[in-house]
Short mmCIF file of the C-alpha atoms (twelve columns), coordinates in Angstrom:
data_MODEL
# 
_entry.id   MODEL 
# 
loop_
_atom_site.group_PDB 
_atom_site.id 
_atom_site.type_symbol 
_atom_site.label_atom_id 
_atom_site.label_alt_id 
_atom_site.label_comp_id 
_atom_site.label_asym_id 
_atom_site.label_seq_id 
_atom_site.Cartn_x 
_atom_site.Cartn_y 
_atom_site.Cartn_z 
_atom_site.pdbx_PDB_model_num 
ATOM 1  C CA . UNK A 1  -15.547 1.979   14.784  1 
ATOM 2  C CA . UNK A 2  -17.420 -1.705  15.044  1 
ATOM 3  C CA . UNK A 3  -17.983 -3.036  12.110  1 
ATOM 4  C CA . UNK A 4  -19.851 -6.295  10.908  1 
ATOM 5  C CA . UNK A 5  -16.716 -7.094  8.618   1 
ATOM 6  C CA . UNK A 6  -14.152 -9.649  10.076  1 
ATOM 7  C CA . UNK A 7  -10.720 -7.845  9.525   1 
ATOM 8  C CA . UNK A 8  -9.028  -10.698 7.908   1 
ATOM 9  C CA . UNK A 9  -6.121  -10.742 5.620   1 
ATOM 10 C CA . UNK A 10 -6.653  -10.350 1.875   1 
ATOM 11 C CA . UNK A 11 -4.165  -11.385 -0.799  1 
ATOM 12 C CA . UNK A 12 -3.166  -9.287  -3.825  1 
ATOM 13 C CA . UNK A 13 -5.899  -11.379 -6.230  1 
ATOM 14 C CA . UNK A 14 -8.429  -10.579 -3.895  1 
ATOM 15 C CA . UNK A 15 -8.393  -7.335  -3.001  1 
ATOM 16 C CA . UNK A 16 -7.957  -7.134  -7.173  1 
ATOM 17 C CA . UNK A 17 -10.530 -8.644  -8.015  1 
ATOM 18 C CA . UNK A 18 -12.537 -6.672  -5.466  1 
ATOM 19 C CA . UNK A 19 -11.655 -3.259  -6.459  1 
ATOM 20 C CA . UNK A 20 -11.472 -3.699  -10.160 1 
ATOM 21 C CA . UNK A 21 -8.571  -1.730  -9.949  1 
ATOM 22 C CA . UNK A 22 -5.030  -2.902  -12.209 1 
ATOM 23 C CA . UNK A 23 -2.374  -4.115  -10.115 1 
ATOM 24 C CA . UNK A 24 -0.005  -1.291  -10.784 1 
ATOM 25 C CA . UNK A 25 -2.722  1.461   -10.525 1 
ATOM 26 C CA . UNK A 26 -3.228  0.228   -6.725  1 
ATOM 27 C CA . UNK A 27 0.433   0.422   -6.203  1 
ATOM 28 C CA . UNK A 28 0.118   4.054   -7.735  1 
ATOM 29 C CA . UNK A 29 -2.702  4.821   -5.778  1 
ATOM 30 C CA . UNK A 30 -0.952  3.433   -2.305  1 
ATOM 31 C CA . UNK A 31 2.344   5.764   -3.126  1 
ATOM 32 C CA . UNK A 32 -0.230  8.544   -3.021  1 
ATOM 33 C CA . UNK A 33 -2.267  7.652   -0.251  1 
ATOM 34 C CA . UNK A 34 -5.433  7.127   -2.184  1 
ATOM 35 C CA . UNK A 35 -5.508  3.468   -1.166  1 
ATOM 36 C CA . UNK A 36 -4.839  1.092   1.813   1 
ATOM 37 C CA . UNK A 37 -1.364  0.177   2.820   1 
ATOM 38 C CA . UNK A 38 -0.493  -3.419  2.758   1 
ATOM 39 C CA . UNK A 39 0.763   -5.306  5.960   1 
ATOM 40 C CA . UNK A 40 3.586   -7.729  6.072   1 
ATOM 41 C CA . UNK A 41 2.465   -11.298 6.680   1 
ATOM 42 C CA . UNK A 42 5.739   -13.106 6.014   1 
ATOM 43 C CA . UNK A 43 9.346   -12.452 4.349   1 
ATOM 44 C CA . UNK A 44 7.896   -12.488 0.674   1 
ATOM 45 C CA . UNK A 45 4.117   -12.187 1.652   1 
ATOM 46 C CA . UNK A 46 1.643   -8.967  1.871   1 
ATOM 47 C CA . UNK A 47 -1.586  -8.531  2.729   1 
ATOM 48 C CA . UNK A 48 -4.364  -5.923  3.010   1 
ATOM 49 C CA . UNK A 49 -7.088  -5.644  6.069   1 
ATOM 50 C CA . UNK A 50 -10.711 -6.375  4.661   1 
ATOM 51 C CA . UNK A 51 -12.034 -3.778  6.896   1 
ATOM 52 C CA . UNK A 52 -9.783  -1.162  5.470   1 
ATOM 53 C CA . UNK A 53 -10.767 -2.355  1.981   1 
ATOM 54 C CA . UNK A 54 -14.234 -2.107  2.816   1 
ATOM 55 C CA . UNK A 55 -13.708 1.203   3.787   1 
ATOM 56 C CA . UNK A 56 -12.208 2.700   0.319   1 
ATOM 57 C CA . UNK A 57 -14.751 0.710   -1.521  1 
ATOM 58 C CA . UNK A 58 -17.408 2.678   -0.052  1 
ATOM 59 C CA . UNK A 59 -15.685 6.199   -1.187  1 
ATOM 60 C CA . UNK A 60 -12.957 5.633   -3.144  1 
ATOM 61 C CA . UNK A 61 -13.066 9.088   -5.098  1 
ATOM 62 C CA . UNK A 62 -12.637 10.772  -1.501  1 
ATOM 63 C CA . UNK A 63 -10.269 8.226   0.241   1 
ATOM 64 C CA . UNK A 64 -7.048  9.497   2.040   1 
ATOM 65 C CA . UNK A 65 -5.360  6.963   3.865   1 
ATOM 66 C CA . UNK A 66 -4.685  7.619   7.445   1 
ATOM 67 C CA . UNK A 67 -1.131  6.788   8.806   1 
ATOM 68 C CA . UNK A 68 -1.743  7.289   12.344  1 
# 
């Protein structure tokens, strides 16, 4: 899927502040799926692609992560 959205690395504030979303609620919502998985950028340091971000913001009632 091409999209017009650079897929770079968001931090936790970020993606936060985008979503509106409580940081334990996304944490909730990841354990169930219901969210995009974070990637490892270093030892003590997570991320999240903005093109997957993009993706639940534009559904996020119907969003089921995919793990494949």
């Amino acid at each position: 899927m091409q999209t017009d959205i650079p897929d770079n690395i968001l931090r936790i504030q970020t993606v936060l502040k985008r979503t509106g979303l409580s940081r334990s609620t996304m944490y909730r919502k990841m354990e169930n799926g219901t969210f995009p998985g974070n990637i490892r950028i270093s030892t003590r340091c997570v991320g999240w692609r903005e093109s997957a971000i993009a993706e639940w913001l534009r559904n996020p009632m119907f969003y089921q992560r995919s793990d494949g």
